[in-house]
Phi, psi and omega in degrees: 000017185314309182304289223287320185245070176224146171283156216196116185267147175232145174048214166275033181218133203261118186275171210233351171204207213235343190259134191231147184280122169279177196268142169209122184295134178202036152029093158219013176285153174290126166232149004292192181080001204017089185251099169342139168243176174332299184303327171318297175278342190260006189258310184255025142280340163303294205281344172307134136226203193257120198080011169285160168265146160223117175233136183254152203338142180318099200248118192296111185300352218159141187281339149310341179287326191284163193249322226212100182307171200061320192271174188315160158202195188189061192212039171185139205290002243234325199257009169261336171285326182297349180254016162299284237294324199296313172301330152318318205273351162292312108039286164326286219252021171074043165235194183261179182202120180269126159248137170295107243212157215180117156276107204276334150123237159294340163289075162172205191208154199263002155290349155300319206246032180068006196104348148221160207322141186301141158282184176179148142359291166192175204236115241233153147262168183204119185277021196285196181200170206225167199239119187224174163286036176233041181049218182268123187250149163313135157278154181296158195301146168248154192247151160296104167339118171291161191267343176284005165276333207292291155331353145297331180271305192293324173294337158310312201283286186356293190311310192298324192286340178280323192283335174276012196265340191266333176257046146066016166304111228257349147170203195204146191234140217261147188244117198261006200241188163066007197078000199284201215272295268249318198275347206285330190279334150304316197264091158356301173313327177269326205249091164265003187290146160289339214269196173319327168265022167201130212117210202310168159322308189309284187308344185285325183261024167301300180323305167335302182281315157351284171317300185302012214218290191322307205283337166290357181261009184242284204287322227058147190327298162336345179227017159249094194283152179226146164248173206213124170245111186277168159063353177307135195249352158298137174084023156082011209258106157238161204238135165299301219198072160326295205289337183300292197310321167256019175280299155002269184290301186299359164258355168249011171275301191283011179275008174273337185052045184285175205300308191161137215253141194216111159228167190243121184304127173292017181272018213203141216193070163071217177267042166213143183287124170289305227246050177322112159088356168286161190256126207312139208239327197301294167336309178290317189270336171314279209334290166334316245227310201217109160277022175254171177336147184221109176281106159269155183210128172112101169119329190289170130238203190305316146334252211308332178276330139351280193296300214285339171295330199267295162302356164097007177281349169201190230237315191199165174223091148315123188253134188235315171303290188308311174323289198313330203239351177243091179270351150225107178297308157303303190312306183308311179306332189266318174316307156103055165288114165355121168269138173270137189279166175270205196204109237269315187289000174271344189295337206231055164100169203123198195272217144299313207283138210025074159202317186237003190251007176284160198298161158284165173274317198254175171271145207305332182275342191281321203261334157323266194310027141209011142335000000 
C-alpha cells in the first residue's frame, strides 16, 4: 500500500490518502421532504477520516429532477440543517467532503416529479424504472426538452451548488454517469436532437459544459470534480463509440482545470459486477486526455486500487460496496485487515441495520494513533 496511502493534492485540497468514499444512493432521507436524517450524518461521520475524500450520494437539485423516494435532495431551505449536520460530522473527523448533485432525467416517475412528465434530451424508448411508494415501478413516458427549458436546468444545478457552499460543504461534484439527464445528453443513444445541443460530440457536451461552467461560478474550478461512466449500461445508456466520446469529454473537462474527473469502470453496472476479473479499462484510455487527478471506481479491493494509484492511471480510488460495511476502510485497506461483507439488501432503503451500525475493527482512540 506504499502508493495508496501518500498524500495527493485534488482541487484545492491536500488528502492525506488515496481512498475515497463513493457516493451511493441509499434512500434514508425523512419523508416527507427528503430532510437528511439523523443516520445520515452518524453514517458518513463513521467513514470520514483525516484527509480523507468523501462524496456524497447523488443529490437531486429540484423535484423534477428526482428518481428515487427516499434519496437526497437539496431544493428547499427545509433541507439544511441535515446537510449542516452531515458536513460537520465529516468535518468532525478532519476529511472532506464533496456533494454530488444529479438531474434524473428520464429515469424517474411522476409521482417522483410533483406530476409532470420526466425529461430528456429525446424521447428515446426505455424500459428502466424509478422508486415510489409503491416500490420500484416502470418509469413514466418522458418528454424532450424544449431548448428554451434548458437554462432553467443549468440554473437549478447553479442553485443547488449554492445551498452546499452554505451548508459548510468543501465543494459539489456534477453527477455526469449512470444514464442520468447530464450523461442521457452525451451518449448518441439518448441524445437525437437536431438543434445546438445535438448531433456531433461538440453539441451533445454543451449541457456538460453549461452544468459545468454554473457550478465553477459558485465553487472555482478547484473544488468541482464530474464523475463520468464511459461504456456504463445503467439507465438503459449507449454511445455508437464510448472511447471516441468520452476521450472528448475528458478533454473538454480539462480545459477546465477542475478538482478531478471520477470515472466508473464499465465492469460495474450500478450495485453489480458485470465484468468479474476484467482490469480496469476506462481509466487508461482517459488518463492521456485529462492531466488532473483521476477517481477510478467499480469493482476494487485494496490490492488493485493499489496497483491502478501505482501506475498512474488514476489518482485516488472510491470505494462504494466496501466502504457500505467498513466504515473505516482506510484502515482496514492499509492494515490489510479482514473487511466485513456488506449486505446487498440493505443498500435501496431502510433503518440502521447494516447501514450505520456496523463496527470499526478497532476502537476510534486506537485507530487515530495509528493511522
Amino acid at each position: 500500500m506504499a502508493h495508496l496511502f501518500t498524500p495527493k493534492k485534488v482541487g484545492a485540497y491536500t488528502l492525506s490518502h488515496r481512498v475515497a468514499l463513493a457516493p451511493m444512493t441509499r434512500l434514508r432521507t425523512i419523508q416527507p421532504g427528503d430532510i437528511p436524517s439523523p443516520m445520515m450524518a452518524d453514517f458518513y461521520g463513521q467513514r470520514a477520516s483525516n484527509g480523507g475524500l468523501e462524496i456524497i450520494e447523488g443529490v437531486s437539485i429540484s423535484i423534477p429532477a428526482r428518481s428515487y423516494l427516499g434519496a437526497a435532495s437539496f431544493y428547499h431551505d427545509g433541507q439544511a440543517e441535515g446537510w449542516k449536520a452531515i458536513a460537520n460530522a465529516v468535518h468532525d473527523k478532519g476529511g472532506r467532503v464533496f456533494m454530488q448533485l444529479i438531474h434524473g432525467g428520464r429515469q424517474s416517475h411522476v409521482e417522483m416529479t410533483g406530476g409532470v412528465d420526466p425529461v430528456a434530451p429525446s424521447v428515446v424508448p426505455f424500459d428502466g424504472v424509478a422508486l415510489t411508494k409503491d416500490g420500484f415501478v416502470p418509469a413514466s413516458p418522458h418528454r424532450a426538452l424544449g431548448i428554451e427549458e434548458i437554462p432553467g436546468i443549468v440554473e437549478e444545478f447553479r442553485t443547488a451548488a449554492q445551498r452546499a457552499l452554505d451548508a459548510g460543504f468543501d465543494g459539489v461534484e456534477l453527477h455526469g454517469a449512470n444514464g442520468y439527464l447530464v450523461d442521457q445528453f452525451i451518449q448518441d443513444g439518448t441524445n437525437k436532437r437536431t438543434d445546438a445541443y445535438g448531433g456531433p460530440i461538440e453539441n451533445r457536451v454543451r449541457f456538460l459544459r453549461e452544468t459545468v461552467e454554473a457550478l465553477i461560478s459558485v465553487w472555482g474550478a478547484d473544488r468541482v470534480g464530474v464523475r463520468i461512466s464511459p461504456s456504463g449500461e445503467w439507465g438503459g445508456i449507449s454511445d455508437s463509440n464510448p472511447e471516441a466520446t468520452f476521450s472528448y469529454v475528458a478533454k473538454v473537462l480539462d480545459e477546465y482545470k477542475i478538482a478531478y474527473l471520477h470515472v466508473i469502470e464499465p465492469r460495474i453496472k450500478g450495485d453489480e459486477t458485470l465484468h468479474e476479473g476484467q482490469a480496469p479499462v476506462a481509466t487508461k484510455y482517459l488518463r492521456p486526455h485529462f492531466s488532473g487527478p483521476i477517481i477510478a471506481a467499480g469493482g476494487f479491493d485494496g490490492d488493485s486500487a493499489e496497483a491502478i494509484v501505482a501506475s498512474g492511471d488514476a489518482d485516488l480510488v472510491a470505494f462504494g460496496r466496501h466502504f457500505s460495511s467498513n466504515p473505516d476502510l482506510p484502515y482496514r485497506l492499509k492494515h490489510k485487515l479482514p473487511l466485513t461483507p456488506y449486505v446487498r439488501a440493505a443498500f435501496w432503503g431502510g433503518d440502521e441495520k447494516h447501514y450505520s451500525d456496523f463496527p470499526a475493527y478497532l476502537p476510534a482512540v486506537e485507530v487515530a494513533e495509528t493511522v
